[in-house]
N, C-alpha and C positions, 0 to 999 in steps of 0.2 A: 543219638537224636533220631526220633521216628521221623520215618517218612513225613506223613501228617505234618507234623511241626513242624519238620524242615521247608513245606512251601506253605505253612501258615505267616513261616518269617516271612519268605519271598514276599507274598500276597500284602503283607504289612508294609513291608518297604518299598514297595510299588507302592500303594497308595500314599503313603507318607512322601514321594520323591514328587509323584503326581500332584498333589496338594502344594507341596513347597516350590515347585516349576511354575505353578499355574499363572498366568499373564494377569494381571489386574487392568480392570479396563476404568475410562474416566468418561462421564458423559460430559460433553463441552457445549453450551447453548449459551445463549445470552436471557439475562435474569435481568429483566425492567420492569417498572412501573411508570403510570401514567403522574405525569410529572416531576418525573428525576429529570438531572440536569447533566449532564455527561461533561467536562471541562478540562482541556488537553491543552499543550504548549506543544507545537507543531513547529519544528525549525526543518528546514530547506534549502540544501547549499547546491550550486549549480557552478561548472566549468566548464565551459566550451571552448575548444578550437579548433581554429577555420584556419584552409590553407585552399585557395583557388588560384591558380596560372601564377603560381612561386610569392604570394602575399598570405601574408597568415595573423590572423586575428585572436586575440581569448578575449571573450564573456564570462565574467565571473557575479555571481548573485548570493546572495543570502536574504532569505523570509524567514522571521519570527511572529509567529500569531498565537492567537489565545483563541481556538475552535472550542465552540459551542453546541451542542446536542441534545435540545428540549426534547423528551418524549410525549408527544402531543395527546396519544390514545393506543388502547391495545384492543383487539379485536379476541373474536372467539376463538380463534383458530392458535391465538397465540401473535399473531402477526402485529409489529413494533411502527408507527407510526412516530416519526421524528423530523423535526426541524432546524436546521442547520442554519447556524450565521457564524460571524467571528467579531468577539471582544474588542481585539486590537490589532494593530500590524506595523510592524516594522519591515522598510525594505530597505539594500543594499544592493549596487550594482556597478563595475565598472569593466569598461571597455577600451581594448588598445587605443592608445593617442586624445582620449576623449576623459573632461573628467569624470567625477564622482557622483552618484547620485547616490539620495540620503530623501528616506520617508521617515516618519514617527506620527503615527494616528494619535497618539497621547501630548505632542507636542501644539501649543496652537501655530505655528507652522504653517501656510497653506501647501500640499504637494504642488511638486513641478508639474509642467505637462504630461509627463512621462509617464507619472504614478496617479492621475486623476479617477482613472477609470478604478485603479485597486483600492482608493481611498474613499468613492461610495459607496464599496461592498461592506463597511464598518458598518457595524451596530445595527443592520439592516435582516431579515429575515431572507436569507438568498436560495434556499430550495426544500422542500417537502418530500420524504420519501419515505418507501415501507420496505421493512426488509422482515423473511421469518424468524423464528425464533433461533435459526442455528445462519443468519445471516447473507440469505438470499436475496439479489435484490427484486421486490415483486413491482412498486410502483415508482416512479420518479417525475415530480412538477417542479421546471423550475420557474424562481419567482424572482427573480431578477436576470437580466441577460447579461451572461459570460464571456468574457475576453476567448475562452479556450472553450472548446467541448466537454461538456461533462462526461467521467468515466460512468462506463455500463457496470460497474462492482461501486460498492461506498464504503465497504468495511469487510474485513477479515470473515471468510464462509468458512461455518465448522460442517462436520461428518453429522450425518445425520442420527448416528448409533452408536454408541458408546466405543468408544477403542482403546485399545491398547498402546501402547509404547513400541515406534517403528510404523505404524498404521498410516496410508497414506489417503490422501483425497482430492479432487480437485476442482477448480471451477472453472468452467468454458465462459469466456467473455469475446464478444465482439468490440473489435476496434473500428471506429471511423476515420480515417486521415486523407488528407485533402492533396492531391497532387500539384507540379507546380501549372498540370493546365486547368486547375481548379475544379479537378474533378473530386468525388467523394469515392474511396474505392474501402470495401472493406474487408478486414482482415481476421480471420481466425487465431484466439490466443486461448491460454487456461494456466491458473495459477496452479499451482501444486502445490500442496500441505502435507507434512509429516511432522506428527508428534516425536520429538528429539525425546521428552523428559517431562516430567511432573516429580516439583522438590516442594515441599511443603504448601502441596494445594496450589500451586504456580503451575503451568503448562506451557514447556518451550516448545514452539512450536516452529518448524524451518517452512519458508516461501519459494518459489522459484517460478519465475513468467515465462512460459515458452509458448514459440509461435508454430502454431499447428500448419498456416498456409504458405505453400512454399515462397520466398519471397527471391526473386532477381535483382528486381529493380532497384538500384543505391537511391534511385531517387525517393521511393516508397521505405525501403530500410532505413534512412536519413528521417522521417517522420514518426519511425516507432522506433528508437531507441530512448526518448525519455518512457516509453511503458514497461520495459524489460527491469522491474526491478527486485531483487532479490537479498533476502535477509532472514531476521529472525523476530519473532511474536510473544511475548507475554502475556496469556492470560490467567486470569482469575477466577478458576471455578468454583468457588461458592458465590462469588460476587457477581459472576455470570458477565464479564468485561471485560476488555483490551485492557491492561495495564500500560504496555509498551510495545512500541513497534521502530526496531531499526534496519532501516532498506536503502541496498544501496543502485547505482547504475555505473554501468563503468564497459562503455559500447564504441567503437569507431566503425565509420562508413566509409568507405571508397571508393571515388568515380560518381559521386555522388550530381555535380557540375562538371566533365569531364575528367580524363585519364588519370590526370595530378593532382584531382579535386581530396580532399581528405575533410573529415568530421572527427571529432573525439571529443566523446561527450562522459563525462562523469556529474554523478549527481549523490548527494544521500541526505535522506532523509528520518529524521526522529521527531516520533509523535511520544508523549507523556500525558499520562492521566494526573489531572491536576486534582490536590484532594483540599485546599484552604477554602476558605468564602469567596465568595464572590467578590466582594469591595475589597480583598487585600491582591488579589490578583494583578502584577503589573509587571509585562512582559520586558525584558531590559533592551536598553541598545545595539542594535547587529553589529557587532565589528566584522572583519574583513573576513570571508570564508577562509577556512585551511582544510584541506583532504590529508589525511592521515591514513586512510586503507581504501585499499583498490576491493570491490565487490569480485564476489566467482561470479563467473560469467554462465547464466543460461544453459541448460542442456536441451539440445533442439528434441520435440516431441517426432515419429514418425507421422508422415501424414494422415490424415483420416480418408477413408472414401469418402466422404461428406464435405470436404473442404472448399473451401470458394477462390478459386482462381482468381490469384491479382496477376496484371500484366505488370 
């Protein structure tokens, strides 16, 4: 074998090794038109216990709704204008020593006092907002007033640039939470995003909430642990949308109300893209929450210089 040919092979098989190594990249954005209708089954199980000066409490919940997402209008830039309400809602909830509470917005039923306020958020248009084409939020009106604060994110933020498989990204969000001397103090977080996989045009995509600001206070830590949640995302890149999204919470506080004060809060949540009509949609009856898995817990970010000191 000449010289020549012998790193003509090389040269060949380098390229050919190069070519077959190469990363394939997916670009992920959301693909709307003005007048699509977005329609999701959003279920929400919630467990809480309380243990203050040796008495101990559990709160258990369960929400099943039918989320709605009119796209109102899209702009030049790309930017998604959407209107949010909800279909229907079922609530469930019980507390030590106390009974049962029981909603069904489909039932004629009037709600208890308990669920009054969640029972005129039906069929009502409750807030306006714009996010860009890869899911940032730019504007937010809301148009009914909320039991809770609205979050500063509304929907899963993709990478601006096409990526690859391993590729990560993330998005800084400010938290509000209200102390118990009714102060608003605020707190630095940021989701993290990595692409796990894309199997037949699906994109699994992993989550994880970490808190950028360093946090002491159990009493401030007791307020953001429903935010801390982490999971996994399905979407749809030709269809440019959330398929699925399962997140879970699974947080304890301590010393929260003094020394022996404890909290332990799990939560998980699954949102589903609903694909029938509209008229055969009808969200079933909540029966009683069950937790079957514990969420991985957060990995704390290092601090920024930029952070905003909570006391």
């Amino acid at each position: 074998m000449t010289r020549n040919v012998f790193f003509g092979l090389v040269l060949t098989a380098t390229t050919f090794a190069s070519a077959t190594f190469a990363a394939d990249t997916y670009e992920l954005k959301y693909k709307l038109a003005e007048g699509d209708v977005l329609r999701s089954k959003v279920t929400h199980l919630v467990n809480v216990t309380t243990k203050i000066q040796g008495n101990s409490q559990t709160a258990q919940s369960r929400t099943v709704s039918t989320k709605n997402w009119k796209v109102e209008k899209i702009d030049d830039e790309g930017n998604i204008t959407l209107v949010h309400s909800i279909e229907d809602l079922q609530l469930w909830n019980k507390v030590t020593d106390r009974p049962e509470q029981v909603y069904d917005s489909t039932s004629p039923e009037p709600p208890s006092p308990i669920f009054q306020r969640a029972a005129q958020s039906v069929g009502v248009p409750l807030s306006r907002f714009t996010i860009s084409k890869n899911g940032f939020l730019v504007e937010r009106e809301e148009l009914q007033e909320s039991a809770h604060a609205p979050f500063n994110q509304v929907t899963v933020v993709l990478p601006a640039e096409p990526v690859e498989i391993g590729a990560k990204w993330d998005s800084p969000t400010d938290v509000q939470i209200r102390t118990s001397k009714q102060q608003l103090k605020k707190v630095k977080t940021r989701q993290l995003f990595t692409l796990e996989s894309v199997v037949n045009g699906v994109a699994t995509i992993d989550m994880k909430t970490q808190i950028l600001t360093p946090i002491e206070n159990p009493e401030i830590k007791v307020e953001l642990i429903q935010q801390l949640a982490n999971g996994k995302v399905k979407f749809d890149i030709d269809a440019g949308r959330v398929m699925r999204q399962d997140l879970d919470m699974d947080e304890t506080v301590i010393g929260f109300q003094g020394e022996a004060s404890m909290m332990k809060f799990r939560g998980r949540m699954q949102e589903e893209l609903l694909t029938e009509p509209l008229q055969a949609a009808v969200a079933p009856t909540p029966p009683k929450p069950e937790f079957e898995r514990t969420a991985e817990a957060p990995t704390p970010a290092k601090r920024p210089e930029e952070a905003t000191e909570v006391e």
